[in-house]
N, C-alpha and C positions, 0 to 999 in steps of 0.2 A: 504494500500500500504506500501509496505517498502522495504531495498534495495535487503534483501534477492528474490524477486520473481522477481528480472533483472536478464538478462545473456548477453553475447554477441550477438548481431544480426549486425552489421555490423564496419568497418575498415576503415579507411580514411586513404592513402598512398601517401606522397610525395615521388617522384623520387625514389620511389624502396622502402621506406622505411616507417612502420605503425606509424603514426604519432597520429592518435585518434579511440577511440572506443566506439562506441555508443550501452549501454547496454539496454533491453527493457524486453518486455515480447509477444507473439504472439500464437493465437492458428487456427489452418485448421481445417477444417469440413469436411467431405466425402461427396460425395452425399445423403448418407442416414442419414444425420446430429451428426454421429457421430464424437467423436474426432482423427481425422488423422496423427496431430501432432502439437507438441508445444514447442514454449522456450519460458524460465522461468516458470513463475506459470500462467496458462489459466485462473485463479477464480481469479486472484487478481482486488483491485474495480478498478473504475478510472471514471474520468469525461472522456465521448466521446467527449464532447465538440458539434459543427457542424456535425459530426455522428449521428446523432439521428432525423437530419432536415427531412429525410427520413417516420422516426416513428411518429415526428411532423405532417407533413403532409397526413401522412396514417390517422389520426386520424382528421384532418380536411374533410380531404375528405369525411371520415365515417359521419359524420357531417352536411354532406350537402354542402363544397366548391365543384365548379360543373366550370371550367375552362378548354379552351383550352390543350392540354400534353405540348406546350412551354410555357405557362403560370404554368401549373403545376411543369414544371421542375427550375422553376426560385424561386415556393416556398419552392423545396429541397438545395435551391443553398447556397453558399458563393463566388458568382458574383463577377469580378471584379468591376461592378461597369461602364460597357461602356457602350455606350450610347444605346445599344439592351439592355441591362439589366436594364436602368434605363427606359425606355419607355415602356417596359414590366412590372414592377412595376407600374409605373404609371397606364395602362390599367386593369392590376386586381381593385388596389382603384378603380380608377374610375368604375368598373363595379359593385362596390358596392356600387355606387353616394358619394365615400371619396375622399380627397386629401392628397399630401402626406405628408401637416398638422397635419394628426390624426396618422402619424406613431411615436412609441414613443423610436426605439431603440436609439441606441448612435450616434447621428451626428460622421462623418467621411470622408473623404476623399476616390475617388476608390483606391482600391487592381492595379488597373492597374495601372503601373506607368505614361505613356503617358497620361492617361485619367486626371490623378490626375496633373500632371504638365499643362493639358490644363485649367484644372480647377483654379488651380492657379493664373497663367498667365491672364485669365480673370477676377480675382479679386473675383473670388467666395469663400465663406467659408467650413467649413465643415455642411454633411446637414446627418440628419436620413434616406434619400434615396440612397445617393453614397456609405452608409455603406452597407458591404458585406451581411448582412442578410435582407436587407429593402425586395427581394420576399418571406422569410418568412413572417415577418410581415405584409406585405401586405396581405396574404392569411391569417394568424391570422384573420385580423379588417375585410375582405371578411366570414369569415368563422361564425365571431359574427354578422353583422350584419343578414346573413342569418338567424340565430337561434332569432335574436331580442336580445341578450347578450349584455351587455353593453360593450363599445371598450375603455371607459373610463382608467377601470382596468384591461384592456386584459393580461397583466402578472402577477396581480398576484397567487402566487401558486394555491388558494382557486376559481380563476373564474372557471365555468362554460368548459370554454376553454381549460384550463391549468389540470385539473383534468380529462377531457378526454384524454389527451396527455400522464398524467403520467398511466390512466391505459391500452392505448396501449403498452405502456413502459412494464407495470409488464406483458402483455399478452405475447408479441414478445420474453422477453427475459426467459420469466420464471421464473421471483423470482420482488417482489416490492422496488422500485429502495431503496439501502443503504441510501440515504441521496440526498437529491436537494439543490443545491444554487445557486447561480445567474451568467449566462453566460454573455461573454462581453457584450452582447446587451442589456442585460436586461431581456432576458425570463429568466422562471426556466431554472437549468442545473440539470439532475437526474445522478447521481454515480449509475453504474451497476458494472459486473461482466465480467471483457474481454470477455470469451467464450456465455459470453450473448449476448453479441451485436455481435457476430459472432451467435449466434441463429437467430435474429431479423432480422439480413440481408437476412441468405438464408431463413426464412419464407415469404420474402416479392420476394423471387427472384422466389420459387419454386409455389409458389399461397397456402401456407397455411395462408397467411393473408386477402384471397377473393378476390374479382375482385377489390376490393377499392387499395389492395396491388398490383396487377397487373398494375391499373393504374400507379402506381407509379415508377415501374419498367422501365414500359413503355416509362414514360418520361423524365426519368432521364440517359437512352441507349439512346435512339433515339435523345434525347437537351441536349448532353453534355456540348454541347457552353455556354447552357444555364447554367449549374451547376457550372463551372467554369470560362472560356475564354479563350483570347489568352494567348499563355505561361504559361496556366494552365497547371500541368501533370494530374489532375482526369479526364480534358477531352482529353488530349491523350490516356492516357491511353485508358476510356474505349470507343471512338472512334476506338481505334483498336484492342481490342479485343471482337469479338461478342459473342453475353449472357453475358455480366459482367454489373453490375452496380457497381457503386463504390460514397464514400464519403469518403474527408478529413475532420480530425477535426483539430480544436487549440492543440498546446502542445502535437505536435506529434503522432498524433491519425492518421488508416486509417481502414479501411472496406470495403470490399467486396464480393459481390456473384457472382453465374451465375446460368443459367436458368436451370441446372442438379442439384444441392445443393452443388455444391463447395463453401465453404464460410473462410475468413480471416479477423480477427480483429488481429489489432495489437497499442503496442504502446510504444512509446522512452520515456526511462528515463528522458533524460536530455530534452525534451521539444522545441529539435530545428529543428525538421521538415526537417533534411538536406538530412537524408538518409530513406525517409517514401519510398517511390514511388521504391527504388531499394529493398527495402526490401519484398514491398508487390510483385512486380515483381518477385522475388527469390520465395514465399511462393505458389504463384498463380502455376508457372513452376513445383513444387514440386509436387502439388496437379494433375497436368499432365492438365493443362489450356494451351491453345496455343497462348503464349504475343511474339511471334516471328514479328509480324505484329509493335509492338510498336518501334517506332525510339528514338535509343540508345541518343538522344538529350537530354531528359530528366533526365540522371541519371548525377548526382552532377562531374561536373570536377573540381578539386583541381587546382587552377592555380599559378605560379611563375611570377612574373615580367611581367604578363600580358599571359602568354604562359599557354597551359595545360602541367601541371607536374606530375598530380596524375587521381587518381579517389577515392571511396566509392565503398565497393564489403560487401555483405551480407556474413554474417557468422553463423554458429550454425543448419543451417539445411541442 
């Protein structure tokens, strides 16, 4: 990565006037998986971060994890953490005779604020279940015990687990990840190639990843709630626009397909996730996707003294 392969993708405007600009890099797919268009450099690496939860679990699945599509959809998620996502978590362990004892990501408080203020207020701590990845991980210690793998060292790089994951990784994208290191949770994180994880998507939207991939398609459109929540935009989003699946990552990451090989990864320089969602809405409309259905609530208003002043508007395509 380096600053060379940013360009403008979108403008943040108070009262008339550009106030900030958030440079990144982004590449479309055509339906026939070729390149449609891009800003900045499409090859440049980058951690997807939570993008990948998708590829994670495509590889589970292959594996032998065999769950409900709401249950499946909560182990592509980054949950806020309510209480349908934590009792969904719970019911995968438990289908594995675990509890959520053996999960080993990072204690945390939910993503939802409500959730997390009620949690507080009753004196609770932070727990490896309330954190945003615990349906991953859950389907992780579900997916060992089925194989008999030990749940012990379920992340590290070398288990059993984690080395099936990375070579769906080099299958989906097409080239074996740059470099892994350690995502907030604790699993591996693999470094690809933007245009890669814009491969990885529509393979898994179009069924060139098999029926394993389809599953996954499946329940990540149909339980968006589950992938995100309320005041989530990935599940506004693809709640209203039909054939799209979609994943946020950390540090400004987004990706999406749909069920003709339209596909969009993208991701912001600066890391602050303000302007993902209007930008991937810009690149989606570009590609001739129909996000007319999505309510304009979700894109970023710039406020003064309490009032809307501004907005964020995508730029460079």
């Amino acid at each position: 990565m380096h600053p060379s392969h940013f360009a403008p993708l979108a403008i943040v405007s108070r009262n008339g006037v550009d106030e900030s600009v958030h440079f990144g890099a982004l590449v479309a797919l055509a339906p026939d998986g070729s390149v449609s268009f891009s800003v900045g450099n499409p090859t440049t690496t980058i951690f997807p971060r939570s993008s990948t939860k998708p590829f994670q679990a495509l590889a589970m699945v292959r594996a032998g994890l065999s769950l409900p599509l709401e249950q499946l959809a909560l182990v592509c998620a980054s949950h806020n953490g309510e209480t349908v996502h934590l009792d969904t978590a719970r019911s995968i362990l438990a289908s594995a005779g675990l509890g959520e004892d053996a999960l080993l990501n990072t204690a945390d408080f939910p993503l939802h604020v409500a959730s997390a203020h009620a949690e507080i207020h009753r004196g609770g701590a932070k727990s490896p279940l309330q954190m945003n990845c615990s349906g991953k991980h859950s389907g992780m210690l579900a997916t060992c015990i089925a194989n008999g793998w030990p749940v012990e060292t379920y992340l590290h790089p070398d288990h059993p687990l984690q080395q099936a994951i990375t070579n769906v990784i080099t299958e989906l994208t097409g080239a074996e990840p740059v470099a892994i290191g350690v995502d907030g949770c604790g699993a591996p994180a693999h470094v690809v190639e933007l245009v890669g994880l814009a491969k990885a998507m529509r393979a898994i939207a179009v069924g060139d990843a098999g029926d394993s991939g389809q599953k996954i398609f499946t329940a990540m459109s149909q339980h968006s709630y589950m992938v995100g929540g309320d005041g989530r935009h990935v599940t506004t989003i693809v709640s209203n626009v039909p054939g799209l699946f979609a994943k946020d990552g950390a540090e400004s990451v987004y990706a999406a397909a749909t069920r003709d090989g339209h596909a969009v990864a993208l991701k912001l320089s600066d890391g602050s996730g303000r302007a993902t969602p209007t930008v991937l809405l810009a690149a989606l409309q570009k590609l001739g996707v129909d996000v007319s259905g999505v309510p304009s609530s979700i894109q970023e208003v710039v406020l003064g003294h309490g009032q809307p002043v501004g907005n964020v508007r995508a730029v460079g395509m």
